[in-house]
C-alpha positions in Angstrom: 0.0 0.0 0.0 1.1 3.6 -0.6 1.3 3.7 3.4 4.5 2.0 2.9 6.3 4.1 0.8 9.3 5.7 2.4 9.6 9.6 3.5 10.7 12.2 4.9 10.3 12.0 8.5 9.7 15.8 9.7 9.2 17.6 12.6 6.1 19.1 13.4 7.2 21.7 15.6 5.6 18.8 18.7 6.5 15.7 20.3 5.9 13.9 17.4 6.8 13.7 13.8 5.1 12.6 10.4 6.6 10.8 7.5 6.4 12.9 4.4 6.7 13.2 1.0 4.7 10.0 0.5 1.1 9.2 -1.3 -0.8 7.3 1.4 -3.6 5.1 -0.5 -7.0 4.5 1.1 -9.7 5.8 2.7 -8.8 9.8 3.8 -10.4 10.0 6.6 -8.9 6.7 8.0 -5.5 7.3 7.1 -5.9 11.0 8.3 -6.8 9.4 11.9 -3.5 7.2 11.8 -1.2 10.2 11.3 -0.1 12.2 14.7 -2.4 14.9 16.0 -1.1 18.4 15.4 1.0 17.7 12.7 0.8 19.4 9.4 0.8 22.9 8.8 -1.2 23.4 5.7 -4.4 21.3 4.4 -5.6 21.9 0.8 -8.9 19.9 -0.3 -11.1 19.4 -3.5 -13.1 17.2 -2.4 -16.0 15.5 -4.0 -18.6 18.3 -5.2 -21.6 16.4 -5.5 -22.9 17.8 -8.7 -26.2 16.2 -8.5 -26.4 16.3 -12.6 -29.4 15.5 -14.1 -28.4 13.7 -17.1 -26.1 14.3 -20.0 -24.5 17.4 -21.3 -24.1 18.2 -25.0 -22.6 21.3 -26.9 -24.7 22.9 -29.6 -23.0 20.3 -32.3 -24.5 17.6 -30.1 -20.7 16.5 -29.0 -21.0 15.5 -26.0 -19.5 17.3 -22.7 -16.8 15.2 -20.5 -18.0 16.1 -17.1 -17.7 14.9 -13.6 -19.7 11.4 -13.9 -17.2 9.4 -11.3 -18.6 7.0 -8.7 -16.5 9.1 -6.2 -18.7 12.0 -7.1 -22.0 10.2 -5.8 -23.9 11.0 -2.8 -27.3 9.3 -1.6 -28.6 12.8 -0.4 -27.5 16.0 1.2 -27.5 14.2 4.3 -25.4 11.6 3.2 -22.9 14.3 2.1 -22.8 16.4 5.1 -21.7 13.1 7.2 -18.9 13.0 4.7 -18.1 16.5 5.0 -17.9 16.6 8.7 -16.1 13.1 8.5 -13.0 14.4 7.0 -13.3 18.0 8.4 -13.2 16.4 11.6 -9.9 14.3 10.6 -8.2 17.0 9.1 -8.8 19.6 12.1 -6.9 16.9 14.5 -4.0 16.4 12.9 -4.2 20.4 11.8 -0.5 22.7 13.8 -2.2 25.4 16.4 -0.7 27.1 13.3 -1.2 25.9 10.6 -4.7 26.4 7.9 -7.0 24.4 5.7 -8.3 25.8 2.3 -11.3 24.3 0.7 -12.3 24.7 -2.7 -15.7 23.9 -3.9 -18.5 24.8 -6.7 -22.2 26.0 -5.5 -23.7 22.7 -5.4 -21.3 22.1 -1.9 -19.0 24.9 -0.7 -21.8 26.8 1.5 -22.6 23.0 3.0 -18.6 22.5 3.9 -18.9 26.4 5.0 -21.8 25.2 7.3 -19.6 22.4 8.4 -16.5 24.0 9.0 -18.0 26.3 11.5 -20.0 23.6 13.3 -16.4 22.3 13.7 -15.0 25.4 15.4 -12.8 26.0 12.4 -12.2 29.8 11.7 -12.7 31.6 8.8 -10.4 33.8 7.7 -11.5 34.5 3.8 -13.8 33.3 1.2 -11.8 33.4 -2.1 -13.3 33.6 -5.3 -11.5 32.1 -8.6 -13.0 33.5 -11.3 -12.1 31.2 -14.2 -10.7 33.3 -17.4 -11.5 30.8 -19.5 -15.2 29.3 -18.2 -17.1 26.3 -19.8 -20.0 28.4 -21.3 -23.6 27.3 -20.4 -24.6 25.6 -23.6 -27.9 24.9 -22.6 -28.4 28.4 -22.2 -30.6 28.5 -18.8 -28.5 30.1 -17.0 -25.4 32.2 -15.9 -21.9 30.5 -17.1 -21.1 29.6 -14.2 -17.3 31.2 -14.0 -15.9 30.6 -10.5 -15.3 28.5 -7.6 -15.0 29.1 -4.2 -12.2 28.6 -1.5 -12.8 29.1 1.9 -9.8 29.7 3.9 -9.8 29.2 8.0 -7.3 28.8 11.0 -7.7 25.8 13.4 -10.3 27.8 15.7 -10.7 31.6 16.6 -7.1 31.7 18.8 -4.9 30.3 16.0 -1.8 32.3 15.2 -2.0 30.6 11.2 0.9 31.5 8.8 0.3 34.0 6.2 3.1 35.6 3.8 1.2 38.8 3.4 4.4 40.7 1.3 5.1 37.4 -0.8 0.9 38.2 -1.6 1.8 41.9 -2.0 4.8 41.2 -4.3 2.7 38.9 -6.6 0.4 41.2 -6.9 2.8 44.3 -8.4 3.0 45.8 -4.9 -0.8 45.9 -4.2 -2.2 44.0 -1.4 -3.9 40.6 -2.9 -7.6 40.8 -3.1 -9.8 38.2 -2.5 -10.9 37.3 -6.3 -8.2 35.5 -8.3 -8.4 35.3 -12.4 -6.8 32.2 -13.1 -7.3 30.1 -16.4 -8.7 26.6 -16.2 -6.1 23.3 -16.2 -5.7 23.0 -19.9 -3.8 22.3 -22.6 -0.2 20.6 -21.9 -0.8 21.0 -17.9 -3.9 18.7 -18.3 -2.9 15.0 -17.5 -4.4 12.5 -19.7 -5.3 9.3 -19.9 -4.4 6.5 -23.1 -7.3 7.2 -24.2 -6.4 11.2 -24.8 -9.0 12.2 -22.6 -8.8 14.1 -19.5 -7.4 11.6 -16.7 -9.3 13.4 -14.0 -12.1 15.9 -14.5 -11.6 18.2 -11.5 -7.6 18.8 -12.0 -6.8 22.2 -10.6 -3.9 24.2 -12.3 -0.6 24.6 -10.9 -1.2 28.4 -10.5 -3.7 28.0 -7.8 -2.2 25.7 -5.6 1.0 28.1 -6.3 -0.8 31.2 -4.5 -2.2 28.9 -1.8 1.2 27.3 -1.2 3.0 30.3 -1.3 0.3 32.4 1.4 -0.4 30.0 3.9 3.1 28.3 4.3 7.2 28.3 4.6 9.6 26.1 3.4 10.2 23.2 5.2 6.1 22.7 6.4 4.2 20.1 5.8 1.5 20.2 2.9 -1.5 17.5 3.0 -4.0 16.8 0.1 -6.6 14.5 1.3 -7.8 14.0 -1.9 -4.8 13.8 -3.9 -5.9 13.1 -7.2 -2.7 13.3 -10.0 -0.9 15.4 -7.6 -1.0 19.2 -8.4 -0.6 19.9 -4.5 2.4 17.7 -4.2 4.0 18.8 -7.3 3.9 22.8 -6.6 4.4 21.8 -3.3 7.9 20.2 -4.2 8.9 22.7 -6.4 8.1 25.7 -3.7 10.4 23.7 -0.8 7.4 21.8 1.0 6.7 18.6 2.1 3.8 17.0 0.7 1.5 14.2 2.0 -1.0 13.1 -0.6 -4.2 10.2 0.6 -5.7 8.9 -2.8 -7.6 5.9 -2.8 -7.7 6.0 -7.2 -4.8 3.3 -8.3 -4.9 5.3 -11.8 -4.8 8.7 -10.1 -1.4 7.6 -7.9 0.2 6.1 -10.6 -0.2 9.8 -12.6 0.5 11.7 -9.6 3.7 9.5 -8.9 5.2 9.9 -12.3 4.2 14.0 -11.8 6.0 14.0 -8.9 9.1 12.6 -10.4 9.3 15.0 -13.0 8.6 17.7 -10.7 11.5 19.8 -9.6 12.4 21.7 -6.3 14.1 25.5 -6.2 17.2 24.7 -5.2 18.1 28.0 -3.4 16.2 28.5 -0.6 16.8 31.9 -0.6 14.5 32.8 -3.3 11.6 30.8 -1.6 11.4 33.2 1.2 10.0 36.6 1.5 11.0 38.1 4.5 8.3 39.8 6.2 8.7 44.5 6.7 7.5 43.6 10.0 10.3 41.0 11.3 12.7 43.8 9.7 15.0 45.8 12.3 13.7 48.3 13.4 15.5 51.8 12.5 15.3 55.3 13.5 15.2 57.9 11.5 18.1 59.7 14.3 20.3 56.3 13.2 19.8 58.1 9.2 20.8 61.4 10.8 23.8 60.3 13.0 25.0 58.2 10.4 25.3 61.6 8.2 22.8 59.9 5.2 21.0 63.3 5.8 22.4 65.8 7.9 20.7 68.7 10.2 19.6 71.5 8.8 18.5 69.6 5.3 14.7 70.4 4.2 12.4 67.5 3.6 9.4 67.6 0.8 6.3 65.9 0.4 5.8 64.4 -3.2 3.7 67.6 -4.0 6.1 70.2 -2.6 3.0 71.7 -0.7 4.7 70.9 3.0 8.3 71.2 4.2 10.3 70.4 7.0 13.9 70.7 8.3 15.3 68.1 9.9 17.2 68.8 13.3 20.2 67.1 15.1 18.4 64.7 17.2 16.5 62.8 14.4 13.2 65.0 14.7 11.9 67.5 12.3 10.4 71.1 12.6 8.1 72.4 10.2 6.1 76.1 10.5 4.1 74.9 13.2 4.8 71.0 13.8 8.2 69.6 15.7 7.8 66.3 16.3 9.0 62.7 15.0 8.9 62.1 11.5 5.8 60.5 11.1 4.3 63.1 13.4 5.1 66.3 11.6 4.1 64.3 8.5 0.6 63.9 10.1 0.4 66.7 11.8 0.8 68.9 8.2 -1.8 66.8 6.7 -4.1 66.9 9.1 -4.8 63.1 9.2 -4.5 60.9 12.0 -1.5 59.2 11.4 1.3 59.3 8.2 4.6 57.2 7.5 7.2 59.5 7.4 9.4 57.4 6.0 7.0 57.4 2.6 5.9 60.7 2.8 9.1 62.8 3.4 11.2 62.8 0.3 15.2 64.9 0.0 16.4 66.7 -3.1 18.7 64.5 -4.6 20.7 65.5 -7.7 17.4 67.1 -8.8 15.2 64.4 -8.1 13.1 63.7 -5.1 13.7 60.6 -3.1 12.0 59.1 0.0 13.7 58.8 2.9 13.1 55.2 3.2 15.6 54.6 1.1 18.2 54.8 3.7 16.7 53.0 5.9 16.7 50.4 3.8 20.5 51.0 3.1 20.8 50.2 7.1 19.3 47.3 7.1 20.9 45.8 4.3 23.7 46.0 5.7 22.4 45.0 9.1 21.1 41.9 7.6 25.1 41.1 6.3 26.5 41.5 9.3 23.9 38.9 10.6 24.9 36.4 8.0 
């Protein structure tokens, strides 16, 4: 059995530690139960959707549509499906880190069920998500709206949880904007779709890589621990691997592990950590803007702009600034000439340079470059 297979053995940050790196096959709720309690530090699931569909689906040229028909996709009745749910839920909260998340991804038919389920659970919710698909399946019947997004509800363990989230690494992505909560991200097609001998799709929920990539890369660090308890052909290991994770994958789908196996294979991990890691502004040293003056990076008596020119201040000996009716810290006199409630000096207060204006953050960055060198 895929049990079997050897792993990494990793620390959970506990007494105990789980073998990873491995495809577990078998029932995910009983396999979830053998693993130790409190340790894995990120949970992604797809599970089943239960569809519910009412018959077959053909396109305007009567081909027919290849949608989700499996047995695994099958439910008696709601009822039947919310025991599932809380099931695995259940399973997956015990063997959830203090800090660690779960992120489930789901269609209309089930994702305000799971939503119901999750809270029922004493799970937290942190975000719904919406992927809005940029390239939907139209509605060929034409009965209703294409339905062009899923759902992903993120949540901690319970209200207390100190989870992980890369918040820059988000901001960075996202051209320096902080990352909303609706993702456009294209469909799993083309060459990233896996199929079968047959040249049809091997699996007919595979997520792309992309998505699992912004998931992984929020909610984690290298090193953790990334479970899947519906594996599938392995786009959570895979990105997982390649972003410096351990993966644990629980598929019960012979055909589905062999594909995610040979996936994993191929799949290669970033070598230099370095470049996996965003380190957080707020974990930065802290510097004072007296360290800029003492260090003569601006000296006293030097006049400090706003972007707009409209307010000045001159900055004096001991690091604080006076302005025509303001002496205070930078960050105060920057508020104080604005008349808002608070300001970042650092952004707001620029020096003539050569001509150009410049922020003043940029030597506070210079000091803790080379703060962060002398650390190394």
């Amino acid at each position: 059995m895929g049990r079997k297979a050897a792993g990494a053995r990793v620390a959970s940050g506990c007494a105990t530690s789980v073998k990873a790196d491995v495809i577990l096959s078998g029932d995910c709720v009983a396999l979830m139960n053998e693993l130790p309690e409190s340790s894995v530090d990120l949970i992604f699931a797809d599970p089943p959707y239960n569809l519910q569909l009412g018959g077959e689906l053909h396109r305007p040229d009567n081909s027919r549509v290849d949608g989700v028909e499996e047995e695994w996709d099958r439910f008696t009745d709601f009822a039947a499906y919310d025991q599932f749910s809380r099931a695995w839920l259940k399973a997956a909260q015990r063997i959830l880190k203090p800090t660690g998340s779960l992120w489930v991804i789901g269609s209309y038919h089930n994702i305000f069920r799971v939503g119901t389920v999750l809270q029922d659970l004493g799970f937290w919710v942190l975000n719904d998500i919406v992927w809005r698909k940029s390239n939907p399946m139209p509605n060929f019947r034409g009965t209703r709206f294409t339905n062009a997004h899923e759902t992903l509800i993120w949540c901690a363990k319970d209200k207390d949880a100190r989870y992980t989230f890369n918040y820059d690494a988000m901001k960075n992505l996202n051209d320096g904007l902080q990352m909303r909560s609706d993702w456009t991200l294209p469909l799993c097609t083309g060459e990233e779709r896996l199929k079968g001998k047959s040249g049809a799709k091997l699996h007919p929920t595979q997520k792309p890589a992309s998505l699992l990539y912004r998931v992984i890369t929020a909610a984690s660090n290298p090193g953790d621990v990334v479970l899947d308890p519906f594996f599938g052909t392995g786009t959570t290991g895979a990105v997982a691997k390649m972003l410096g994770r351990h993966y644990i994958g629980l598929e019960r789908d012979p055909d589905y592990i062999a594909a995610a196996k040979a996936r994993l294979a191929r799949a290669e991990k970033i070598g230099d950590e370095k470049l996996l890691i965003t380190p957080s502004k707020r974990a930065e040293p802290r510097v004072p803007f007296g360290t800029v003056v003492e260090r003569g990076l601006v000296n006293p008596g030097v006049v400090l702009r706003d972007p707009s020119g409209r307010h000045t201040a001159r900055v004096r000996a001991d690091g604080t600034l006076i302005s025509s009716d303001h002496r205070g810290s930078i960050h105060q006199v920057g508020a104080a000439v604005q008349g808002a409630p608070a300001c970042n000096g650092w952004t707001f207060w620029h020096v003539d340079m050569g001509g150009a204006l410049v922020a003043i953050d940029v030597f506070r960055q210079k000091i803790r470059a080379e703060l962060g060198e002398g650390l190394q």
